[in-house]
N, C-alpha and C positions, 0 to 999 in steps of 0.2 A: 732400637737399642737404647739402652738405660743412659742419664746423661755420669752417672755415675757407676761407683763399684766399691763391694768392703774386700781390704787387699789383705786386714790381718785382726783380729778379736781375741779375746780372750774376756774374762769371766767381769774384766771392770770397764774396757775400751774395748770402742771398735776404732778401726780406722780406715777411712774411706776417700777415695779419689773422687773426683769433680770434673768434668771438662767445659767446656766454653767461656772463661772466666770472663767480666766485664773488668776487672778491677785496673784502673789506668795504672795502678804505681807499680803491680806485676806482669800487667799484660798478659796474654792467653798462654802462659803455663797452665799446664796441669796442677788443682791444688789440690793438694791432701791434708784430712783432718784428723786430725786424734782428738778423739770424744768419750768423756765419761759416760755413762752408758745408762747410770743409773738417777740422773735429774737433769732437766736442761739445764745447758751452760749457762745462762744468764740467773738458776737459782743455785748453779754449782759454784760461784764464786761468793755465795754468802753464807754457805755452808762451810766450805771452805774444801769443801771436793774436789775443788779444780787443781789441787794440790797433785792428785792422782796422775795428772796427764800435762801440771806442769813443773810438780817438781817446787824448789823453793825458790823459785824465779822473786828477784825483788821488787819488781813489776805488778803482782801479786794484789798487793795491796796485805791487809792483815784483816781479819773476822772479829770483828767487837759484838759479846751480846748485848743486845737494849740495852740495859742498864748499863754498863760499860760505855756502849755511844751515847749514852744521852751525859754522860760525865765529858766526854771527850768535845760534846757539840758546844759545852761552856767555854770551851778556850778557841774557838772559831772567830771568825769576825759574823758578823748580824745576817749577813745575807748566807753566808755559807752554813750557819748553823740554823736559818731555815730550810735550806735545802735538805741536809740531813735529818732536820726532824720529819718533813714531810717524805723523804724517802724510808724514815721507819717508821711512819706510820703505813704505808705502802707495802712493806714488806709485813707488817704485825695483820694486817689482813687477809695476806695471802697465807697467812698459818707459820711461815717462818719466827725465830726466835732469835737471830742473827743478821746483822749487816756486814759490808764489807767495804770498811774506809781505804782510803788513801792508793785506792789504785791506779795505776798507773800503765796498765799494757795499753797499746792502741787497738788489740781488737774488740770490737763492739760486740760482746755477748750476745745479743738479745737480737741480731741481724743474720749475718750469713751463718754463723753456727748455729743459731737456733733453727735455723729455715732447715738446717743440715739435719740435724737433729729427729724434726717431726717427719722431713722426706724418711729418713732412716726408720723411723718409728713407725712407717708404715708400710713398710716393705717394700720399699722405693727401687733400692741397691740389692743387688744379687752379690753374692757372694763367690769370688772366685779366688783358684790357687797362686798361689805366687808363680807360677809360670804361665797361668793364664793370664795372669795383669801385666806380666810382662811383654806378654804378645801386646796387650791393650795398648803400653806407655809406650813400646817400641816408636823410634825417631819423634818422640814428642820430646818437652822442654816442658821438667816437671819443678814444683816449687813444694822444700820438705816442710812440713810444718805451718799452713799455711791458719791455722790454731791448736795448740799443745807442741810440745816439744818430741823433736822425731827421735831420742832416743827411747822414749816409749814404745816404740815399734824395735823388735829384732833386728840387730844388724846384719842377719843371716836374710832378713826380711825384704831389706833395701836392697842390699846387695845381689837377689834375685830380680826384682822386682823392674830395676833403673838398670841393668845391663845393656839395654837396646837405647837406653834414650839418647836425645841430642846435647843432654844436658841438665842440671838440677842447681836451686840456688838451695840454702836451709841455714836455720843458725839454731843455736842450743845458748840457753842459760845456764845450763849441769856442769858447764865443763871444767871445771874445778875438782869434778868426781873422776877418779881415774879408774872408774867402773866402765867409764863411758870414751874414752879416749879413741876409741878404733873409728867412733862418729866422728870425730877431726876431715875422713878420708872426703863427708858430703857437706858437712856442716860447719859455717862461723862460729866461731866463738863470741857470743853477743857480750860488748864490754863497757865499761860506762866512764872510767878512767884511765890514763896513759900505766899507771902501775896495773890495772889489771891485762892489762894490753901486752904488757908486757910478762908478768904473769902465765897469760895464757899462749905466750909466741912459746916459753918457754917447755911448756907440755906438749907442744906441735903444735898447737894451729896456728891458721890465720886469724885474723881479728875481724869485725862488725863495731867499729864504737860509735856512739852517740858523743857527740862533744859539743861545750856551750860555743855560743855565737862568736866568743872571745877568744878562742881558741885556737890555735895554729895546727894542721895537720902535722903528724910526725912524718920526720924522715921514711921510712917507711912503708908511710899510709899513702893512698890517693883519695882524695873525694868521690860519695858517690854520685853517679852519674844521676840519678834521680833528683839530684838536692838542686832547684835550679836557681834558687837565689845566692847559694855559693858559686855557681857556673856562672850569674850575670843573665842568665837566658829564660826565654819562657818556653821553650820546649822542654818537654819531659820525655825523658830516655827511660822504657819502661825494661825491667827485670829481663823480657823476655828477648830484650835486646842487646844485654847487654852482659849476663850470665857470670860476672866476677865472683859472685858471693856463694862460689860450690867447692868450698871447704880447698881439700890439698889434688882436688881433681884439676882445679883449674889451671890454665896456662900460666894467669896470672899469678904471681909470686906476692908482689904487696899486700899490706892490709887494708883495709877500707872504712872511713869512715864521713859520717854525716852529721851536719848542723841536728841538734836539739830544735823539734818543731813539736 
């Protein structure tokens, strides 16, 4: 049996389950990826393709051409604006005509989505119907979005798909867009200030923020159980232990937030 499965496609994304995850900070959830379809992820973000599957995430970073970054690389300090020149020169050989400064997501392009990627690009993953993948995910413990954002995917889609499970964590950048509000029911609200926090309690969800080192939890909020330097401890409570961050499914009523790492 395949270690994976594509649970929904269309003409620019697919998107596809995984099982046996190694990842310590999720633990073995199930993860699902939504993928551009038409360049790997790691040249879809200097294209600025990854737009498609993530939306105007601020995280993002922004797409400069050459000419544009080599203006931008003068106001760097010496070591960073060799970095950037020697990463466009990198990309000016691979045929690109574009870079992609100032990013900031934590998922590593050019690793487990790329790996995703080529498995898919070889006919890796079979394709089945949303009530087939349902059987698949039944009493598992799935994580939405584990790159690109799940409102990319149908909510008719999820909502078929996660009916059996034991559970699902996910967060959205979008949720600002009241296009996408019925995603609240699986997904955090990813926030990065107490006003957008508050912002987005307001539209129904819960919250995901990142906040600096300085920072105080709100009323609210709880820590997340992951963050072990705000816990004091060296254990790490992994996702799939701990399952807070599943939108307005959860038991849990608070929001949740974590130390800036």
């Amino acid at each position: 049996m395949s270690n994976g499965f594509i649970f929904n496609e269309t003409s620019d994304i697919v998107s596809i389950a995984t099982f046996n995850s190694s990842n310590p900070k999720t633990g073995d959830e199930v993860q699902t990826w939504i993928i551009y379809k038409h360049e790997p992820p790691h040249v879809a973000i200097d294209t600025g393709k990854d737009s498609i599957i993530c939306g105007d995430c601020k995280h993002r970073g922004k797409v400069l051409s050459f000419k544009d970054a080599l203006k931008y690389a003068n106001i760097l300090s010496n070591v960073k604006k060799k970095a950037l020149l020697k990463r466009i020169d990198t990309k000016r050989e691979k045929g690109l005509n574009s870079i992609n400064v100032d990013r900031r997501c934590y998922v590593t392009t050019w690793q487990a989505p790329l790996s995703i990627y080529k498995a898919w690009k070889k006919g890796n993953y079979p394709t089945l119907t949303p009530k087939q993948a349902q059987k698949r995910l039944a009493y598992k413990k799935v994580r939405l979005g584990s790159y690109g954002d799940p409102v990319h995917v149908p909510l008719e889609v999820w909502n078929t798909i996660l009916k059996f499970t034991l559970g699902t964590t996910g967060y959205t950048h979008q949720w600002k867009n009241l296009e996408y509000i019925g995603y609240s029911k699986y997904l955090m609200a990813s926030v990065d200030t107490s006003e957008e926090m508050f912002q987005a309690n307001v539209l129904g969800y819960r919250t995901f923020r990142v906040r600096k080192k300085n920072e105080e939890v709100q009323p609210n909020e709880v820590g997340c159980l992951s963050d072990r330097n705000a816990r004091g401890t060296k254990k790490l409570v992994p996702c799939v232990d701990c399952m807070m961050c599943s939108g307005l499914t959860s038991k849990v009523t608070k929001d949740i937030s974590i130390i800036q790492h």
